[in-house]
C-alpha positions in Angstrom: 0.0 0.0 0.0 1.2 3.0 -0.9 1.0 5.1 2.1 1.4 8.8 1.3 -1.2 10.9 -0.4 -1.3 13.1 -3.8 -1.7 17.0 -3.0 -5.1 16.9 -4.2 -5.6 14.2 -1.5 -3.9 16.3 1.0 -6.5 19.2 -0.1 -9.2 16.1 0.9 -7.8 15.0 4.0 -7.6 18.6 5.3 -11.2 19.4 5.0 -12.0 15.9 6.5 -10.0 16.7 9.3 -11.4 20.3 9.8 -14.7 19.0 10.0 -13.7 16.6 13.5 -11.9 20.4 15.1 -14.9 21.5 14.8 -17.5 18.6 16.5 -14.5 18.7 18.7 -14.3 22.3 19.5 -18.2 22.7 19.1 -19.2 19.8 21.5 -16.8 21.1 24.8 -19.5 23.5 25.7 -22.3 20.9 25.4 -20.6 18.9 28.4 -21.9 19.8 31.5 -23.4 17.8 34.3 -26.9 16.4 33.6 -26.3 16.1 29.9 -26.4 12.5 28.6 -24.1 10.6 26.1 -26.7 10.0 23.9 -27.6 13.8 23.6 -24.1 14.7 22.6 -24.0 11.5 19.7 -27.2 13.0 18.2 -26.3 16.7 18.0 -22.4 15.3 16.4 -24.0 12.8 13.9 -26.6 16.2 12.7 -23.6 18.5 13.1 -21.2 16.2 10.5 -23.7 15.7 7.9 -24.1 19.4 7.8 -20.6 19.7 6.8 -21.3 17.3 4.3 -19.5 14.3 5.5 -20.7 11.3 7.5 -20.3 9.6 10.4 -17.5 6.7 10.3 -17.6 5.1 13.2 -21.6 4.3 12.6 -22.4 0.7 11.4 -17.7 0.3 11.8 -16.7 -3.2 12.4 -13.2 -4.6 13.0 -11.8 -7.5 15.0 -13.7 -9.8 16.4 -16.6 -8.0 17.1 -20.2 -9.1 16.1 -21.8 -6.0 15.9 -20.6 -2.9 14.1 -20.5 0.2 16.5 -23.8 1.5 17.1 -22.9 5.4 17.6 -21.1 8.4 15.3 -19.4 9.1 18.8 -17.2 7.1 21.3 -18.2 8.9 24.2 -15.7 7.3 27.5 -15.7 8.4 30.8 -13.6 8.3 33.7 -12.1 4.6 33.6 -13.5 4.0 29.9 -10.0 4.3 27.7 -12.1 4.0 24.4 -14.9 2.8 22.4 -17.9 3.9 24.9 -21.0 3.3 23.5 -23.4 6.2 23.9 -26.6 5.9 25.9 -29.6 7.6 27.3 -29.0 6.2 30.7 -25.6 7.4 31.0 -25.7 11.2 32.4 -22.9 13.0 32.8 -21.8 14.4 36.9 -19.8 17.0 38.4 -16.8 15.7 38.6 -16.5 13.2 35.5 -14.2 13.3 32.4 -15.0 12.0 29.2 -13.0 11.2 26.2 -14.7 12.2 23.1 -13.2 9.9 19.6 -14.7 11.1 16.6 -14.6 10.1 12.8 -16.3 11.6 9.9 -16.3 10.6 6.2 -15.5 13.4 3.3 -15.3 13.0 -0.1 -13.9 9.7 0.0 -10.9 10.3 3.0 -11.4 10.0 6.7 -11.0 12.7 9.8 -10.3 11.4 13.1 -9.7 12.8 16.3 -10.3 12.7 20.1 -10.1 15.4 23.1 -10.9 14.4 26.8 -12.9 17.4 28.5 -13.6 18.0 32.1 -17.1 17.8 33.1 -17.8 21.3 35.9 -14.9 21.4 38.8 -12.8 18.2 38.3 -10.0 16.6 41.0 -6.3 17.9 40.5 -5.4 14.2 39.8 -8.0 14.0 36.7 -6.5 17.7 35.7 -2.9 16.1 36.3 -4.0 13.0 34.0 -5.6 14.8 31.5 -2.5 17.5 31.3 0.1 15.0 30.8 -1.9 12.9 28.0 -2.3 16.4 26.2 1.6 17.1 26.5 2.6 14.0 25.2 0.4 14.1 22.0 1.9 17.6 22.0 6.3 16.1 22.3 4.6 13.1 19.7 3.6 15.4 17.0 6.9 17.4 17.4 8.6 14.2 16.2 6.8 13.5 13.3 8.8 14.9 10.5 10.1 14.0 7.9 13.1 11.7 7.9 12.1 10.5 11.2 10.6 7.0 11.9 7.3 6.2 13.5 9.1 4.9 17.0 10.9 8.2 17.2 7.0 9.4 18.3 6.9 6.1 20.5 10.0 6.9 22.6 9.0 11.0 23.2 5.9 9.8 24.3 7.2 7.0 26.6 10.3 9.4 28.0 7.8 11.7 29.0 4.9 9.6 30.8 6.4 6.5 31.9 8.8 8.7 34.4 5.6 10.4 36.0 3.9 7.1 37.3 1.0 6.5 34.8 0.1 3.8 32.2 0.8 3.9 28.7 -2.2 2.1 27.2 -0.4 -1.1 24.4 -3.5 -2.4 23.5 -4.5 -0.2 21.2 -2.3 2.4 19.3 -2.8 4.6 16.8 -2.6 4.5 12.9 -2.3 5.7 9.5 -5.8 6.9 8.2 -6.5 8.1 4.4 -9.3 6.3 2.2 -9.6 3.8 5.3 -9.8 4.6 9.1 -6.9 2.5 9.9 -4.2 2.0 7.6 -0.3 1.5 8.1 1.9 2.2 10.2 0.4 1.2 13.6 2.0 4.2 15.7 3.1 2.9 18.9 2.7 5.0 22.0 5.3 3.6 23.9 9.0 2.5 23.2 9.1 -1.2 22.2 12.6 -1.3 21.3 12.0 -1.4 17.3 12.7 0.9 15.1 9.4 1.9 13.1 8.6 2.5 9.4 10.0 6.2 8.2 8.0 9.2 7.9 7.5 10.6 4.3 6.1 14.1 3.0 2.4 13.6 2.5 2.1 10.6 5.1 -1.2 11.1 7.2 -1.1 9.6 10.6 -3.0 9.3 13.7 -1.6 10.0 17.0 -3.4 9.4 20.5 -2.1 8.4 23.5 -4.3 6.8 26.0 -2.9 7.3 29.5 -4.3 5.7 33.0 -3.5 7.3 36.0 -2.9 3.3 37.4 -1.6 0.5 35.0 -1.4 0.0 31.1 -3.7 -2.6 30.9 -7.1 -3.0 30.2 -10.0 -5.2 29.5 -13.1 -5.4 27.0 -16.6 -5.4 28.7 -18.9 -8.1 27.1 -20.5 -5.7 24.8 -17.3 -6.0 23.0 -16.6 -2.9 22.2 -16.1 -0.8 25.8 -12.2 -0.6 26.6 -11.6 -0.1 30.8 -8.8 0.3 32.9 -8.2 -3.2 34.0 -7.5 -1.1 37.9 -10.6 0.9 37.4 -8.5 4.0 37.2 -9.1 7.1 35.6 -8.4 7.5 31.7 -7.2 10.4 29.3 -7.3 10.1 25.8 -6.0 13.1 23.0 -5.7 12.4 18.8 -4.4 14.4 16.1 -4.8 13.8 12.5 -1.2 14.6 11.1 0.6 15.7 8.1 3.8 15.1 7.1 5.2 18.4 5.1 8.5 19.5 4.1 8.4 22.2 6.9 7.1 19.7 9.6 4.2 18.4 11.5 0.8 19.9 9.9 -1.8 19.5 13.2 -5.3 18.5 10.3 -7.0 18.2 13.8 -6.4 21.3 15.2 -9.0 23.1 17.6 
């Protein structure tokens, strides 16, 4: 697979990606306590298809799961890493954070991208989880240039959170995306020891580092899609659609 993109693509992938800044930018001042999941995965799926793109996580499948995901949002909160299933029984408190994942469809090229929000007043060590996740996506997208490989992203990441206590999720990692949510490379978030594929100009990758304030590892619930901390800690989650350029990093995601 060829895994860089023609200009005109690039054109493509950038209006994709604008469209997920602004669900994500539009949606932090729906969250507030009493609002439910549901309520914020109807108002995204009406807001993308005014844009005039679709929803890409609706009706996804991958794995072995049996049933493709039922929402436009993943909507996860507090010890959810990813993949929470929004519902009408599921209000948000004082107190709560939740990891908003969203994907959209444009013209044939995906936009992908996730931001984890406080819900009202929120405890320092939520703040401190959430801060750390957002400055390691920050010193991960600082290493994707050109020239560089895909593990140099791994090892900023790892050098920054491992030191500080918390969990680098290895599960799940992030990815190239284009015509297809997930395409090659897989983009490691911590440092495995291998050296990863190289970055080109016009490569399009997805970074997102999913910290836990306890361990790394995690478990499915049984409606196999839901991702938890396996310690029932708290969860942060950040993703940026990336460019690769000749001057550096392009942020496609950015709020």
């Amino acid at each position: 697979m060829n895994l860089t993109k023609t200009d005109n693509e690039m054109k493509i992938m950038r209006e994709a990606n604008r469209i997920i800044a602004i669900v994500l930018s539009e949606v932090r001042e729906k969250i507030k306590p009493g609002i439910t999941t549901l309520a914020l995965d109807q108002w995204a799926e009406q807001r993308i298809l005014k844009e005039g793109a679709k929803p890409a996580f609706k009706g996804y499948i991958t794995g072995n799961r049996v049933f493709p995901f039922p929402a436009t949002l993943c909507t996860s909160v507090n010890n959810v890493v990813v993949h929470g299933i929004p519902s009408e029984k599921q209000v948000l408190e004082e107190g709560d954070i939740i990891s908003i994942d969203v994907g959209c469809i444009y013209n044939g090229f995906h936009g992908d991208g996730a931001y984890t929000f406080p819900v009202g007043e929120i405890s320092e060590e939520a703040r401190s989880l959430m801060d750390t996740c957002k400055k390691a996506l920050q010193l991960g997208i600082e290493r994707a240039t050109k020239g560089n490989r895909v593990s140099d992203i791994s090892r900023a990441i790892d050098r920054f959170v491992t030191p500080k206590g918390y969990g680098i999720v290895r599960d799940l990692t992030g990815h190239g995306v284009g015509r297809n949510l997930h395409e090659e490379p897989q983009v490691l978030h911590y440092d495995d020891g291998r050296k990863g594929k190289k970055l080109k100009v016009n490569m399009t990758i997805a970074i997102e580092p999913m910290i836990n304030a306890g361990t790394w590892e995690v478990r499915t619930l049984d409606d196999q899609w839901t991702v938890v901390t396996k310690d029932g800690s708290l969860s942060a989650h950040y993703e940026h659609t990336i460019g690769i350029t000749p001057n550096g990093p392009e942020i496609l995601t950015r709020l």
